[in-house]
C-alpha positions in Angstrom: -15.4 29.9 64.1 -15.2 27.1 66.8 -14.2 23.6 67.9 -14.6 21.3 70.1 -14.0 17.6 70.9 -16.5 14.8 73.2 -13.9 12.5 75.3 -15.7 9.6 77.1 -14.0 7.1 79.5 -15.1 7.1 83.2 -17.0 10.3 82.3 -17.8 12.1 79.2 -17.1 15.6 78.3 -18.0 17.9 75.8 -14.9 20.5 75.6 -15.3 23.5 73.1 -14.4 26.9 71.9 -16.1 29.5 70.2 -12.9 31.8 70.0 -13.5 33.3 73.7 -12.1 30.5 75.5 -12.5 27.1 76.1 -15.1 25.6 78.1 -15.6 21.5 79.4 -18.8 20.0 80.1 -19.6 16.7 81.7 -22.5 14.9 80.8 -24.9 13.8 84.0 -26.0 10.5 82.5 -29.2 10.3 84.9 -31.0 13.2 83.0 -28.7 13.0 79.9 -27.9 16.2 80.1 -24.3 18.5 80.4 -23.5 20.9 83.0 -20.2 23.2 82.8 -17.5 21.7 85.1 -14.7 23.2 83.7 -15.3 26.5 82.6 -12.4 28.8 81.2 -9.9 26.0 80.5 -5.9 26.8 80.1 -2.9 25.2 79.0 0.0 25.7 82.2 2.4 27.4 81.0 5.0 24.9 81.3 4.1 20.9 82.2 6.1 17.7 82.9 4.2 15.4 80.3 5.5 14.9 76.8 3.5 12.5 74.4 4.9 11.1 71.3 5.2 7.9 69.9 8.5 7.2 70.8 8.6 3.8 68.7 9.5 5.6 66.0 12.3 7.7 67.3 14.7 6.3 65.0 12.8 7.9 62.3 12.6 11.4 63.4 14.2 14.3 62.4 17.2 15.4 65.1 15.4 18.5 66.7 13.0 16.1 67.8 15.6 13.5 68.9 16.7 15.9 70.7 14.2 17.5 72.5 13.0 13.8 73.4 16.3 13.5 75.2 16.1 17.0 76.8 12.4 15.8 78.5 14.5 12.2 80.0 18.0 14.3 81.0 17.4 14.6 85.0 18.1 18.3 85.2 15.5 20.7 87.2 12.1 19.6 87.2 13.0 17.1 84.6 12.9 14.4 83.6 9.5 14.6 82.1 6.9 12.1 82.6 6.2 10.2 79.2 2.5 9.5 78.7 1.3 8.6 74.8 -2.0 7.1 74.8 -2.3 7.2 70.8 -5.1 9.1 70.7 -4.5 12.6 69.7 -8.2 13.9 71.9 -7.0 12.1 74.9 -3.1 13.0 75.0 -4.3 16.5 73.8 -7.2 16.5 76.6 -4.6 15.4 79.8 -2.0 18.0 78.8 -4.4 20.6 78.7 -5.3 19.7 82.1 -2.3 18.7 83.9 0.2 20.6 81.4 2.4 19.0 79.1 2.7 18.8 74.6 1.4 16.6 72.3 4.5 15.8 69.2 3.6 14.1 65.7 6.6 14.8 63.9 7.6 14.6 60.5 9.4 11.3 60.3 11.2 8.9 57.3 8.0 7.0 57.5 5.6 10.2 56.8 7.6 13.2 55.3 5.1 15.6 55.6 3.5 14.2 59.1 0.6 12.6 59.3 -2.3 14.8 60.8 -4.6 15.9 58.5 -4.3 20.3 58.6 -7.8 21.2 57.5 -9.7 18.7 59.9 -7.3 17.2 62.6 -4.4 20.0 63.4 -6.5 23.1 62.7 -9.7 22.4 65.4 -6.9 21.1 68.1 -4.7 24.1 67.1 -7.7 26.6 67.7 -8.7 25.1 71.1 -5.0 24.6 72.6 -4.3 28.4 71.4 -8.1 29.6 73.1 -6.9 27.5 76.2 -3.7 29.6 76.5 -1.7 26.7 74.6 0.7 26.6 71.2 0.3 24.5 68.4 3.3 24.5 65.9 4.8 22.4 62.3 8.1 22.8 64.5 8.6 26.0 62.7 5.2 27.8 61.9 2.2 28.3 63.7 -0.7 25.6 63.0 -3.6 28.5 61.9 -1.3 30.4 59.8 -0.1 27.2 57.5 -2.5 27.7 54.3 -4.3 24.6 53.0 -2.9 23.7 49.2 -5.1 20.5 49.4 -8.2 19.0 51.3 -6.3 16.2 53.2 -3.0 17.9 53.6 -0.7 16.5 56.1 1.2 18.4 58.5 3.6 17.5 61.7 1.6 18.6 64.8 3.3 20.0 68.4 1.0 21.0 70.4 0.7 22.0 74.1 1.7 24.0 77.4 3.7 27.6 75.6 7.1 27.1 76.9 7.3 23.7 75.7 5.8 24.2 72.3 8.3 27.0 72.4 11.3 24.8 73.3 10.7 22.3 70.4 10.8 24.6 68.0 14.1 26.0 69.8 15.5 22.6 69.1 14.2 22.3 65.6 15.7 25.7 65.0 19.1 24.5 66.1 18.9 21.5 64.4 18.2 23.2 61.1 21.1 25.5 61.6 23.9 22.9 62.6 
């Protein structure tokens, strides 16, 4: 099994797991080839970065409301830095880095999510978990939902433990009240 992602911008990095780790290498572009510049990769534990599409707040369910409000309250280390690029490889790519989770709820608009399981969740779950990461529905983990269909959507948390951890906390106690 593995998985991996290329991200380009001011450089461009090949980042991939074979199920020992994760591994990041940047391409040289003057003999086209990549060298390992970021070799065993992890997830911090706990980040300051949340990314979600917060436009559509009004139409997510209330764990995530209010877990989105827990990351602004000024309390500790918080409030959380908010950084959604829209791009699920290049949030998913940062908060590995500097630490921080990556939401695609459930929401009115798309009752089951959006993020495909077999081809979108499962490779980024894989990764985040080889990185030291979490990837979560909310309530299950990613890589033990099973497929029913080829293009099943699924809601997608993914990122630093403790946080990934804390949504679900809230989507627990949601669920409950």
């Amino acid at each position: 099994m593995a998985a991996g992602y290329i991200i380009y911008g001011t450089s461009t990095m090949l980042v991939y797991t074979t199920g020992d780790g994760v591994n990041g290498f940047t391409l040289n572009p003057a003999i086209g080839t990549f060298y390992l510049s970021h070799p065993q990769m992890q997830f911090p534990e706990n980040g300051t970065i949340y990314s979600v599409n917060e436009g559509n707040y009004s139409h997510f369910p209330q764990g995530i409301k209010n877990y989105i409000k827990y990351c602004q309250k000024e309390e500790g280390d918080r409030p959380y830095t908010s950084r959604y690029i829209g791009s699920l490889v290049s949030d998913f790519h940062r908060n590995m880095i500097k630490g921080g989770i990556y939401l695609y709820p459930t929401s009115s608009k798309n009752p089951n999510g959006k993020l495909r399981l077999l081809y979108e969740c499962n490779p980024m779950a894989f990764i985040a978990e080889q990185a030291h990461g979490n990837a979560s529905d909310g309530r299950t983990r990613i890589l033990d939902i099973t497929p029913t269909e080829l293009h099943q959507r699924v809601p997608f948390i993914c990122g630093s433990k403790n946080m990934v951890h804390k949504v679900e906390e809230f989507m627990s106690a949601a669920a409950s009240s």
